[in-house]
Backbone bond lengths (Angstrom), bond angles and torsions (degrees), N, CA, C in turn:
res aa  C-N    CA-C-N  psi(-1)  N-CA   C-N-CA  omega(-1)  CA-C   N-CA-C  phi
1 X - - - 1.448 - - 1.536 111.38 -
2 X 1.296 113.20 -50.54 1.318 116.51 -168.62 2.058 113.57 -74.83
3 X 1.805 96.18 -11.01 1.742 93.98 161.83 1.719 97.52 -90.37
4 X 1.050 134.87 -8.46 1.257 97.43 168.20 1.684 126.13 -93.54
5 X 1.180 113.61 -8.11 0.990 123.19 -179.00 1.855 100.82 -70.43
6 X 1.408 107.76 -48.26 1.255 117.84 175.27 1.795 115.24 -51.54
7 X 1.472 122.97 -45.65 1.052 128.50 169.96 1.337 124.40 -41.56
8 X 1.979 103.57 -53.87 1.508 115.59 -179.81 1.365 116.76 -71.80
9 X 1.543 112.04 -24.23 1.707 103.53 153.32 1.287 125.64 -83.79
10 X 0.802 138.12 5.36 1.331 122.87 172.41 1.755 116.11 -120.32
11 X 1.707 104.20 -39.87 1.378 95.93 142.53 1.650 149.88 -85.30
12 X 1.006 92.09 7.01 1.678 118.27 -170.89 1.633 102.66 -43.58
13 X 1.037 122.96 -74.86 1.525 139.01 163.76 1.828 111.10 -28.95
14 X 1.153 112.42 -69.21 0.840 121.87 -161.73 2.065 108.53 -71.40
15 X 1.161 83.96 -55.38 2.071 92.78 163.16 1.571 120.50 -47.71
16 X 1.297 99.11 -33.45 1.814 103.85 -179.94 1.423 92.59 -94.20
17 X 1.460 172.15 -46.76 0.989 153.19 132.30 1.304 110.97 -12.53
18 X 1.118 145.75 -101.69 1.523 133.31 179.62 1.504 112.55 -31.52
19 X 0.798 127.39 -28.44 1.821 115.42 -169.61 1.647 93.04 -91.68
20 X 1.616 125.77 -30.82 1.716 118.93 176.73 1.644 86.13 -59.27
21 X 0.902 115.37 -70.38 1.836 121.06 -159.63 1.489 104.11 -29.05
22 X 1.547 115.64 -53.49 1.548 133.85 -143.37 1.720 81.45 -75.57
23 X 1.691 108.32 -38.65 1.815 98.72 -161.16 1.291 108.09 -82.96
24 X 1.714 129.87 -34.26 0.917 128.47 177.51 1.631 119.18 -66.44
25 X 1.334 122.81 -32.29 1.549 131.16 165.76 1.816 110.22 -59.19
26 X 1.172 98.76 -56.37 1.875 97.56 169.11 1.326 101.51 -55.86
27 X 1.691 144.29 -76.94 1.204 114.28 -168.20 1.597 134.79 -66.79
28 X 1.488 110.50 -3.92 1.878 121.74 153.53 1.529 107.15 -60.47
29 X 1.277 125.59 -52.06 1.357 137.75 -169.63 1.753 90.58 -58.25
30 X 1.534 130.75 -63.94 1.433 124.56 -157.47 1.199 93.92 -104.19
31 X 1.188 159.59 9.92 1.430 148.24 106.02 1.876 99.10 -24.29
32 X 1.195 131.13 -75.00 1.368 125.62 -147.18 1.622 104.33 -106.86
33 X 1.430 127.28 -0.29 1.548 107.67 143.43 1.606 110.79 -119.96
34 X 1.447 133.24 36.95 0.666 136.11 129.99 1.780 167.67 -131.00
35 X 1.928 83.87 -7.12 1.478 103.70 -166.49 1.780 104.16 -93.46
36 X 1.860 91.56 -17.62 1.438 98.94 -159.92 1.474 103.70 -95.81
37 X 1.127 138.35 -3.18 1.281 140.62 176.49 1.250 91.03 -103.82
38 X 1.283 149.38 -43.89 1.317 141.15 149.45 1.279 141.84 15.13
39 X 2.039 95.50 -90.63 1.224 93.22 132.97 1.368 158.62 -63.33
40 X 1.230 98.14 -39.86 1.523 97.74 172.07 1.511 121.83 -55.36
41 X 1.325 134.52 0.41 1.378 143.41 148.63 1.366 113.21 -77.48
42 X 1.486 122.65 -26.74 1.498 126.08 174.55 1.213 88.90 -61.90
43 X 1.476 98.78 -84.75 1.841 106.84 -161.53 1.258 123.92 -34.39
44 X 1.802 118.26 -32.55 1.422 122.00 172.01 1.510 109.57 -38.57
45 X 1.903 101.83 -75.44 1.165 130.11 169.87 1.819 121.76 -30.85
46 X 0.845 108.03 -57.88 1.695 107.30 164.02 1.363 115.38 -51.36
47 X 1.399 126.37 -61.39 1.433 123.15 171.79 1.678 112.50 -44.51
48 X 1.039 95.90 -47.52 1.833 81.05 -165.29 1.417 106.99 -75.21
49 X 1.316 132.48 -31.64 1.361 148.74 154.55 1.928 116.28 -34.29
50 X 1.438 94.83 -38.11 1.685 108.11 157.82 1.251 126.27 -86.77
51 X 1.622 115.06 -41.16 1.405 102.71 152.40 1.634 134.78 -52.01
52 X 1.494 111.17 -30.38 1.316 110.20 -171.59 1.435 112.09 -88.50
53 X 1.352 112.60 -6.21 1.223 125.55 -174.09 1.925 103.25 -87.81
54 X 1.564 108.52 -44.65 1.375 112.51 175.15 1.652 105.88 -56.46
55 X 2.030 121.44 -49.82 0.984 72.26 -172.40 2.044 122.31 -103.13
56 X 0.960 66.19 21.58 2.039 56.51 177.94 1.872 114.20 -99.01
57 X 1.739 85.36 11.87 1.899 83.88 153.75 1.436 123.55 -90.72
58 X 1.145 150.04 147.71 1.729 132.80 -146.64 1.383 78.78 -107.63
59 X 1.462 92.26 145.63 2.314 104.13 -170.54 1.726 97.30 -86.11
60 X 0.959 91.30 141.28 2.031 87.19 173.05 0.972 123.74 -42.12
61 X 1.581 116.08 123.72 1.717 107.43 173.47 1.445 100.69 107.18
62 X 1.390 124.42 -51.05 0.995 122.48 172.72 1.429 135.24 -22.18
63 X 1.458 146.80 129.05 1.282 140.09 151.84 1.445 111.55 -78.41
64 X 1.418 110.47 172.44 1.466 120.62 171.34 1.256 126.61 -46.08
65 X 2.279 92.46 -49.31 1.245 99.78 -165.41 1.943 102.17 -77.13
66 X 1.045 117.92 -33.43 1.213 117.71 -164.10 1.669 113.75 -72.09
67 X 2.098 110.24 -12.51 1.436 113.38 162.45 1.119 111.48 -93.18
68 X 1.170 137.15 28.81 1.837 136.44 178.40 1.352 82.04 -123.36
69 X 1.441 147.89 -55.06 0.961 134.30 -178.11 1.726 134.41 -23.57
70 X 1.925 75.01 -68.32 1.425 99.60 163.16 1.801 123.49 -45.15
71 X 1.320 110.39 -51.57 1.445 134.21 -161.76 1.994 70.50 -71.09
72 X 0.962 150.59 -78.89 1.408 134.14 -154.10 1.264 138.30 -69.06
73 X 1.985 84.14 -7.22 1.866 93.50 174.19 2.020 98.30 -83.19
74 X 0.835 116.66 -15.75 1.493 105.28 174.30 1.641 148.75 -62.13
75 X 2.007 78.69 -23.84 1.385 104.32 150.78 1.888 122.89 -66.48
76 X 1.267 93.11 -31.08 1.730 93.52 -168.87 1.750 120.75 -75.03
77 X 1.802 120.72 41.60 0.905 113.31 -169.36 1.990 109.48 -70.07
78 X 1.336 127.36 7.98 1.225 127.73 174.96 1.630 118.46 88.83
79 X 1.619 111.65 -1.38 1.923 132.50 149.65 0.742 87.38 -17.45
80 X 1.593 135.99 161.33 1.252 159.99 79.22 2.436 116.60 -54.13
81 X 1.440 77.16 145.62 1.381 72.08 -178.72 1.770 119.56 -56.54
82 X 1.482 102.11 -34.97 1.613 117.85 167.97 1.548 106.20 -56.89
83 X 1.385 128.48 -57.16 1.233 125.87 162.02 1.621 120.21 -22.19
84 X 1.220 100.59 -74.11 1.377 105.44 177.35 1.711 128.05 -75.18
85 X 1.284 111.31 -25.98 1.102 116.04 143.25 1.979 118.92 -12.70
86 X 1.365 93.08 -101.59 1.555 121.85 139.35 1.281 107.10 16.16
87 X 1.215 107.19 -92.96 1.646 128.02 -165.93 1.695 92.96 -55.87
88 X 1.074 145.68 -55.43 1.210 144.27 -167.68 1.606 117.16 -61.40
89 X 1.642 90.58 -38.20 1.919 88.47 173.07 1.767 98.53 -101.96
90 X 1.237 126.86 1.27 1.968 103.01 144.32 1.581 104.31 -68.92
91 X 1.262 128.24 -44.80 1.755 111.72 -152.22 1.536 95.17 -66.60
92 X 1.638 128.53 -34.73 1.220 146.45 -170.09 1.563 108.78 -55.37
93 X 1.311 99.98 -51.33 1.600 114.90 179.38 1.667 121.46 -77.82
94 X 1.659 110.83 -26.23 1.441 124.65 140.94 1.475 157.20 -65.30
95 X 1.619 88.71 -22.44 1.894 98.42 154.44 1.424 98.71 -117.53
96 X 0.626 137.59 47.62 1.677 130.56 160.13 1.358 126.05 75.46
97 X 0.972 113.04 17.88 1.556 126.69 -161.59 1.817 91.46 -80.46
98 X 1.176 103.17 172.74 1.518 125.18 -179.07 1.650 101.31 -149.52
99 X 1.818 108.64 92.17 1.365 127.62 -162.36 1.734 86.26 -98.02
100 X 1.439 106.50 109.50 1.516 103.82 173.41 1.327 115.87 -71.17
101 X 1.525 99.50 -45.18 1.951 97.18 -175.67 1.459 81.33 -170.95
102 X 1.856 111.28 171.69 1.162 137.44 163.10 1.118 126.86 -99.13
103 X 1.298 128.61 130.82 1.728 111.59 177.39 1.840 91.30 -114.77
104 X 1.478 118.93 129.24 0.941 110.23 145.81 1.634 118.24 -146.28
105 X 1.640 112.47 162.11 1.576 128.51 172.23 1.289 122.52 -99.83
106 X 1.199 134.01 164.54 1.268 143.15 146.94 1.517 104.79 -78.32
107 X 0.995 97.55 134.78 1.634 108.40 156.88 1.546 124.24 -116.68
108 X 0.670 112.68 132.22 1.733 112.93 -151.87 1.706 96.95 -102.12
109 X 1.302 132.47 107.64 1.354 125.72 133.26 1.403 136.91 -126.29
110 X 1.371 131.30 133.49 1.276 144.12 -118.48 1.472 105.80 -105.31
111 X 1.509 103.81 -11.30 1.505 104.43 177.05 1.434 112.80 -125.36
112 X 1.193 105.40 47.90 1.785 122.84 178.24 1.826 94.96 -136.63
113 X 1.425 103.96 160.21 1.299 118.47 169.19 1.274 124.45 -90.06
114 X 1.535 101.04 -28.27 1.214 129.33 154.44 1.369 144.80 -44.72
115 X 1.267 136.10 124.82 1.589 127.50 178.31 1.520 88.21 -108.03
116 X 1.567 101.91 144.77 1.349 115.36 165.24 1.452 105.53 -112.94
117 X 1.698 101.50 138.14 1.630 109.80 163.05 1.379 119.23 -103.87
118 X 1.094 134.62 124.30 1.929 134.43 -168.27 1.699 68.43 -105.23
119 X 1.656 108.89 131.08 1.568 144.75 148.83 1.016 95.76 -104.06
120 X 1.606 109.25 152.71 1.554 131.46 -171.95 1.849 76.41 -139.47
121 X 1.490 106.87 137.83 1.712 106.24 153.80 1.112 121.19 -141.69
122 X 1.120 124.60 112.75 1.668 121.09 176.80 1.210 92.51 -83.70
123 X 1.596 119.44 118.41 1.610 111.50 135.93 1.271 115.49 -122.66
124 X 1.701 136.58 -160.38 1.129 142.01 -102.79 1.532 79.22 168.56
125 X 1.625 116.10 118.73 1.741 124.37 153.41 1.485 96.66 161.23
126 X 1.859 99.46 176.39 1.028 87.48 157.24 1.481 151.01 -98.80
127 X 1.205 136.80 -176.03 1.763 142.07 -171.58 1.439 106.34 -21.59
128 X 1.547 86.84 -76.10 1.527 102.83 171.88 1.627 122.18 -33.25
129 X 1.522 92.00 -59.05 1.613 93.63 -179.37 1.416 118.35 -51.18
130 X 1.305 118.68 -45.40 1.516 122.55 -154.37 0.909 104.84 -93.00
131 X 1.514 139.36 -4.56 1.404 146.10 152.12 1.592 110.62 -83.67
132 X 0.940 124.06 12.41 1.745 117.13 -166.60 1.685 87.43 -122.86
133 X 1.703 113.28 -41.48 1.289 109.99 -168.54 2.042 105.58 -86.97
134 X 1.516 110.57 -10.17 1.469 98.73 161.63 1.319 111.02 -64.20
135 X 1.440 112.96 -54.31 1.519 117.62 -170.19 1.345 118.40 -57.11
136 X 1.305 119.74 -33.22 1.700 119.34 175.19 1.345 106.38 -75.87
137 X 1.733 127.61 -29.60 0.954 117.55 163.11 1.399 139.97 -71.31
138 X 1.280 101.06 -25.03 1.354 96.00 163.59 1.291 145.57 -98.70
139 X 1.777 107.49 2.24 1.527 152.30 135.16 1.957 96.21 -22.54
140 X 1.649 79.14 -95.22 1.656 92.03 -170.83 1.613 127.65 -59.24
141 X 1.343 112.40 9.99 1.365 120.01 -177.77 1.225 127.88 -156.61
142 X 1.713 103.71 76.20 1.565 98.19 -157.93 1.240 100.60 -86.28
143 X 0.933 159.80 27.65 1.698 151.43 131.37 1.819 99.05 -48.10
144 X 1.131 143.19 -25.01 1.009 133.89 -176.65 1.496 120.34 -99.48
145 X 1.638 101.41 132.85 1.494 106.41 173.84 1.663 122.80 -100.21
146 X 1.212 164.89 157.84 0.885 169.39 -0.79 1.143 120.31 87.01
147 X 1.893 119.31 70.13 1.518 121.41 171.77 1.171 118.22 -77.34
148 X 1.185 122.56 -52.08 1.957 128.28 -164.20 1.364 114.40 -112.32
149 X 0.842 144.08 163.68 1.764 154.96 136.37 1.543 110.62 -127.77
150 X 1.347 131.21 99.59 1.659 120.77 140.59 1.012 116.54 -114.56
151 X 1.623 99.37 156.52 1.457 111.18 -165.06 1.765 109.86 -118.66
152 X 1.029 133.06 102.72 1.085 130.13 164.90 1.467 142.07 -64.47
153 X 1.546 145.10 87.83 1.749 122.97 -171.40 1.626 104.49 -87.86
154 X 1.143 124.24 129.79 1.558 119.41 164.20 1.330 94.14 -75.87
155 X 1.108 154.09 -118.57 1.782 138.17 -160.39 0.995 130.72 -83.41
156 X 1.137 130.96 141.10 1.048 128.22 176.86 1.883 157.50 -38.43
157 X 1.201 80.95 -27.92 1.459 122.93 160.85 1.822 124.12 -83.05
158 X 1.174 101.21 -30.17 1.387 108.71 177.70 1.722 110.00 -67.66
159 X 1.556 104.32 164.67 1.505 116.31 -161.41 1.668 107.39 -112.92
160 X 1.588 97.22 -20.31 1.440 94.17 -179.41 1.780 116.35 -93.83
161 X 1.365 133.79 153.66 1.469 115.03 159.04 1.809 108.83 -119.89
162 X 1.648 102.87 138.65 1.307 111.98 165.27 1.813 104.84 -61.99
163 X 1.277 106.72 123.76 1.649 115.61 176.55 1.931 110.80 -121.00
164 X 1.051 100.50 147.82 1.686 108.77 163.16 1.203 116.87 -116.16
165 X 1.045 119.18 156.70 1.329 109.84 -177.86 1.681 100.02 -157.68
166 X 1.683 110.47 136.63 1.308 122.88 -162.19 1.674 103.35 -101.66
167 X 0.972 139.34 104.21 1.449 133.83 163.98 1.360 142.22 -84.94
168 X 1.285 169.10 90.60 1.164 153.93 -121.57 1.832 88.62 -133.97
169 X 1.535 108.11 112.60 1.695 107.00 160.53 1.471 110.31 -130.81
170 X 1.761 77.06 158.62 1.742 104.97 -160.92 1.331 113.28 -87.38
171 X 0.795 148.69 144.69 1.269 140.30 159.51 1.872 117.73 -158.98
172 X 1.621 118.79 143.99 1.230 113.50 -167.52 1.830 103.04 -58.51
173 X 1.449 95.02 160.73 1.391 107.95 163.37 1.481 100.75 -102.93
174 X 1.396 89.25 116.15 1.930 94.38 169.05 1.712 101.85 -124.47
């Protein structure tokens, strides 16, 4: 007892100096791999939340027909369905996914400007993965909507899940 008492006087000073250092370096460390990517997902998120807010206020002057217009040139970034195709088996090949194949249709309706494509995707990974690669996918491709998710495990024990995944993309009819 009486060496520790001896310790805390003589190191006393010096131990609480190193332990400020040790706490202030840990909260620099989770300040900068964690608070700061943080925000910067807020701030993303706010902007586009202001963009979407600018446009679904009708601009002065505007008619109906001339803001649906608008709302359909946004589709027309010049994609191809192969294009985007594409883009779906890079994000696939970037979180780890194992994209067996694509199934997709046209769906035909006659009073849209729009063509719709219904994607079917079986892939193969894990949880994590196949939730990280919806979200980048549907990040990087906002012509696309998000009908289905199932998730399949063959055992229980296993790490990977069989998933489907339903897609619906937009694209102009030209």
């Amino acid at each position: 007892m009486k060496r520790l008492v001896w310790i805390a006087e003589i190191a006393g000073p010096r131990l609480l100096t190193l332990l400020a250092i040790v706490l202030l370096a840990t909260a620099a460390a989770l300040h900068v791999a964690v608070l700061a990517p943080l925000q910067t997902r807020v701030d993303r998120a706010l902007a586009a939340a202001a963009a979407a807010r600018r446009l679904a206020m009708p601009a002065e002057g505007q008619s109906a027909a001339q803001q649906l217009q608008l709302f359909y040139r946004q589709f027309g970034n010049g994609d191809t369905l192969p294009d985007h195709l594409a883009r779906l088996y890079q994000v696939a090949r970037a979180t780890g996914i194992t994209l067996r194949q694509a199934d997709y249709k046209l769906v035909h309706d006659r009073d849209s400007p729009l063509k719709r494509y219904q994607i079917v995707l079986p892939i193969r990974g894990s949880y994590v993965a196949v939730r990280l690669f919806v979200s980048i996918a549907l990040e990087s491709l906002p012509n696309v909507a998000l009908d289905q998710v199932s998730f399949e495990r063959r055992r229980i024990d296993e790490s990977e899940v069989d998933a489907q995944i339903r897609l619906t993309l937009y694209l102009p009819d030209t």
